[in-house]
N, C-alpha and C positions, 0 to 999 in steps of 0.2 A: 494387604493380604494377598492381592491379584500379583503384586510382584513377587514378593515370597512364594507363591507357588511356581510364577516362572525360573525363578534359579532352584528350585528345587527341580523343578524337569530338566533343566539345562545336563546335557550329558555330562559323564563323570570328565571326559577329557580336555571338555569346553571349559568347566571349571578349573581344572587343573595347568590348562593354559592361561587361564586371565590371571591365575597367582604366579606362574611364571613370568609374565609380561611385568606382573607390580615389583617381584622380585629384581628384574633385570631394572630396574629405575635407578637411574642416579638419583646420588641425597643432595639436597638441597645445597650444601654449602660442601658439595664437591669440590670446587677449585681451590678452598682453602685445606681439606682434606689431601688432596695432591702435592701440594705446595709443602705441608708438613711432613708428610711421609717421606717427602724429598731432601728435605733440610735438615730437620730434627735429629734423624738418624748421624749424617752426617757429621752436624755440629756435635754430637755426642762424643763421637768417637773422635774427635781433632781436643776436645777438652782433657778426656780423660785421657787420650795420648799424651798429653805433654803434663798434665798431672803424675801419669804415672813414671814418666822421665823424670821427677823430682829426685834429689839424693837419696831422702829419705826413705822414699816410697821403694829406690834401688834395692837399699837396703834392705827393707822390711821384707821383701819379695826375696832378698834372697836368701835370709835367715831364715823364713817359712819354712822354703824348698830346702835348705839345708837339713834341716830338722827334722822335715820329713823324708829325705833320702838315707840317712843314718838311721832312721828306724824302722823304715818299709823291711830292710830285709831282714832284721830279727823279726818284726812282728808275723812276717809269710812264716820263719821259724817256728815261733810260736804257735803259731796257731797250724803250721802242719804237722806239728808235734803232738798237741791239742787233740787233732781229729787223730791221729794213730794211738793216742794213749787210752781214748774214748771208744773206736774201732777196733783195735787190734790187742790190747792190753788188757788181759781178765785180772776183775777185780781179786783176786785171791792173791796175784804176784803184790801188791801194797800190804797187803794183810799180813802176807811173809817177809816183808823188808822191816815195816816199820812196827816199832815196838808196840801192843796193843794198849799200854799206859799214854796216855796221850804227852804228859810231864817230860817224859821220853822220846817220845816219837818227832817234839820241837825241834830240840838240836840235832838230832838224826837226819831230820828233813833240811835242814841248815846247812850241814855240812854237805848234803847231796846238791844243794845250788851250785856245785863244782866242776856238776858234769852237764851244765846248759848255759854252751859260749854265747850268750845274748846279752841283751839289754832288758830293762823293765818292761819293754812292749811286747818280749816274748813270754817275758813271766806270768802277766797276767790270763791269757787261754790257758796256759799250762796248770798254772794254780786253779782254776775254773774248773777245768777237766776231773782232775784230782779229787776235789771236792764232788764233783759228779759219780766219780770210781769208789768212794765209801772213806776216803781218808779226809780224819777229823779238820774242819777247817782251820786250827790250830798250828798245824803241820804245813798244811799247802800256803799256809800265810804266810809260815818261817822261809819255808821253802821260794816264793814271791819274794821278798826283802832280799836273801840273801844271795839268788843264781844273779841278778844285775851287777855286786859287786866284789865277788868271789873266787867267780870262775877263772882258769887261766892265763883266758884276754885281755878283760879289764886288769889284773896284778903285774902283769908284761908289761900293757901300756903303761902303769902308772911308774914300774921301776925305768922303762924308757923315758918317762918324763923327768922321772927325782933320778938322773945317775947320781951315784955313789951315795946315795941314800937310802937304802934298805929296809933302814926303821920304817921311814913311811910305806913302807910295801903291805909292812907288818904290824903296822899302827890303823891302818885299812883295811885288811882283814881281819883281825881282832874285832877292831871296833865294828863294824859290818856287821860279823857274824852274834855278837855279842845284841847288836841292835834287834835284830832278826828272834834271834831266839827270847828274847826279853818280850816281846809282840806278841811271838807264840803263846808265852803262858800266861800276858795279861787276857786273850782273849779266852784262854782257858775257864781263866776266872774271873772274866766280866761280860765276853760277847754273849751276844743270842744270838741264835735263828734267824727270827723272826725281821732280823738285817738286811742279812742276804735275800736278794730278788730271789722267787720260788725258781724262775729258769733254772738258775742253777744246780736244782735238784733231778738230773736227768741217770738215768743208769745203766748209760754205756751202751753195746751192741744188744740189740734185740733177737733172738733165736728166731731163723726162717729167714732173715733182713740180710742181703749183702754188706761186708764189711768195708767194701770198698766203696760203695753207694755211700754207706754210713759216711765212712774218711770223707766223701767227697760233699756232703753235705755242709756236713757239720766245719770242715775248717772254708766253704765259702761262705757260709753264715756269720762265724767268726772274724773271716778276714775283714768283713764289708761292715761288721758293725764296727770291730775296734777300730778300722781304718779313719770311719768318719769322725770320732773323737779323736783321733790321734791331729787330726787336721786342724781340729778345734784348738788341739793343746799348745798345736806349731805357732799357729796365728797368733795365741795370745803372748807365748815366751816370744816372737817375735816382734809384737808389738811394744812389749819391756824394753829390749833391746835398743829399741830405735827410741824411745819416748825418754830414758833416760840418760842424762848427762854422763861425760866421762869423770867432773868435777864430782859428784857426788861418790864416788868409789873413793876416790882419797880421802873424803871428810873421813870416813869410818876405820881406815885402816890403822889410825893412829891408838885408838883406846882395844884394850887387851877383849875386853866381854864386848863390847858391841863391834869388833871386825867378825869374831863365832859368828853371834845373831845375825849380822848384817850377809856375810859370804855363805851364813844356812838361807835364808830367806831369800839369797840371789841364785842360790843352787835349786830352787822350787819353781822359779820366774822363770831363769832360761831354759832349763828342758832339755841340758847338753847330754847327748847322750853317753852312757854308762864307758863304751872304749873309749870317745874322747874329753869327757871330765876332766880327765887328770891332768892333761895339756892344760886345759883354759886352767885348771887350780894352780900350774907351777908357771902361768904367767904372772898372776895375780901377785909379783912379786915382795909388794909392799905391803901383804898383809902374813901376820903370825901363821907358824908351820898346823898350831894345832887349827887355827881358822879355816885353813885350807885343806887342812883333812875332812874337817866338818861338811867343806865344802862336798868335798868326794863320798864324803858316808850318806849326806843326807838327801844328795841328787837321784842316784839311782832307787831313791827308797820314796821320798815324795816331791814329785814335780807336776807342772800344769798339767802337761800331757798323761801322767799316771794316773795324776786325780781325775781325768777325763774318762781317762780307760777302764777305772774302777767304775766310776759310775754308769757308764755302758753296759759292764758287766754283770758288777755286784750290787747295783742301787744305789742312792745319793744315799739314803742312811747309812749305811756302809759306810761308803767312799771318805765324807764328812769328818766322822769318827775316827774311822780307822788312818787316815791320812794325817790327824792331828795331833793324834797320840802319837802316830808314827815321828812327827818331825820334834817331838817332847824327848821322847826316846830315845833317839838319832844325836842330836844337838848331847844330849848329857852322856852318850855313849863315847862319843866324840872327843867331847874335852876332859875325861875321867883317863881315856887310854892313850891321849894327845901328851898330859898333862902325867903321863907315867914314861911315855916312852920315848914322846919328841924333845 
């Protein structure tokens, strides 16, 4: 009790010094504390140095990076398009373009993917927005599927790839836009709501609010979320890449239905983006013309990185769904108009 009362007298500063003094204590087993901190570090970075000098690892690091440099600048696209359509675009200019019948308003919105020279990574803000501006998600869906592989850029690239082959120019755009508006009216007549994350439910510029404030929010919110799934998507179509053989691409090229299924389902894994598809499809030489159309319809419409970016946006119920029906779609779009025109 006698001593409790003297550290309770003890001044506040006398106290505060002897827990300084216990503070300033070396630990016990300091000199192995020193020793690690010295080495550990060290030896870390000498392992994973020469780990990551592997071929393999070359590789996978540089497909990431590739994947994500082809998409970084549609997706800045996208999403500054995004914040101005959100910003600066009153919903009444939608209301006026597209048809009020939504049945209609599908391929309307389909054929408008014409005038947005991007890739699938700009589609997604865009289509988001859209849906934010009061147009039916029916339309901004059609419109998503079809601006990755419609527009000018992607059709140039792909007739630079096929010279003297033009069918396929026009066996890609058919079947594209034909996938796209089939999407539209199945969610017509099967989606909910209740899919889509509520975020999406936003209504544009606020009265009183700068519009430019708005712009500048809304596409760094944008940028910074789809960005970090797009990274998600690299890695993993990067990881495909490098984990699978070259041997395996020939077993499949030989039978007519499983090169389709096989070069759809390798068009999902890689991630190649929407201008340059059409290259890796017209290298792919030893497999059927309609397989590698497949190839080209089904990449810009469901791959790692999309499915990533949907679910960022629109929720894994969403994403799930509408990503699976998509590549159902896609695959039988594919070989319907392969199998008419190629």
């Amino acid at each position: 009790m006698h001593s409790t009362d003297q550290l309770a007298q003890q001044p506040p500063d006398t106290a505060r010094d002897g827990d300084a003094v216990r503070a300033r204590e070396w630990p016990r087993h300091w000199p192995l504390l020193l020793l690690g901190a010295a080495l550990l570090p060290g030896t870390a970075l000498v392992v994973l140095g020469r780990w990551t000098d592997a071929p393999a690892v070359l590789a996978w690091r540089t497909v990431c990076l590739a994947v994500c440099v082809q998409a970084l600048p549609f997706l800045l696209l996208g999403t500054a398009l995004s914040g101005a359509i959100n910003a600066f675009v009153p919903a009444s200019v939608f209301q006026r373009v597209l048809p009020r019948r939504g049945a209609l308003a599908v391929p309307v919105a389909g054929v408008a993917g014409v005038v947005l020279p991007g890739c699938e990574c700009a589609s997604v803000p865009v289509a988001k927005s859209l849906i934010g501006r009061g147009v039916t998600p029916a339309a901004a869906f059609a419109f998503l599927l079809s601006a990755p592989a419609v527009n000018p850029i992607v059709l140039t690239a792909t007739a630079v790839a096929f010279p003297g082959r033009p069918e396929m120019v026009l066996a890609r755009l058919v079947a594209s836009l034909a996938a796209a508006c089939v999407m539209g009216w199945l969610w017509l007549w099967l989606g909910r709501e209740e899919w889509l994350r509520p975020s999406v439910r936003h209504t544009g510029h606020r009265p009183g609010h700068s519009r430019w404030a708005e712009f500048r929010a809304g596409f760094q919110h944008d940028l910074l979320h789809a960005g970090g799934f797009l990274v998600v998507g690299a890695m993993a179509a990067a990881t495909f890449n490098v984990a699978v053989p070259r041997s395996v691409l020939d077993t499949f090229a030989g039978s007519a239905w499983l090169s389709v299924l096989f070069l759809a389902a390798l068009a999902v894994l890689l991630a190649v983006c929407s201008e340059a598809d059409a290259f890796v499809a017209a290298s792919l030489s030893g497999f059927s013309p309609v397989a590698r159309l497949t190839f080209m319809v089904v990449g810009p419409m469901v791959d790692l990185k999309l499915i990533a970016l949907q679910t960022g946006t629109f929720g894994r119920a969403f994403a799930v769904r509408f990503s699976t029906a998509t590549a159902v779609v896609a695959v039988a779009c594919s070989a319907l108009v392969g199998g008419i025109l190629l």
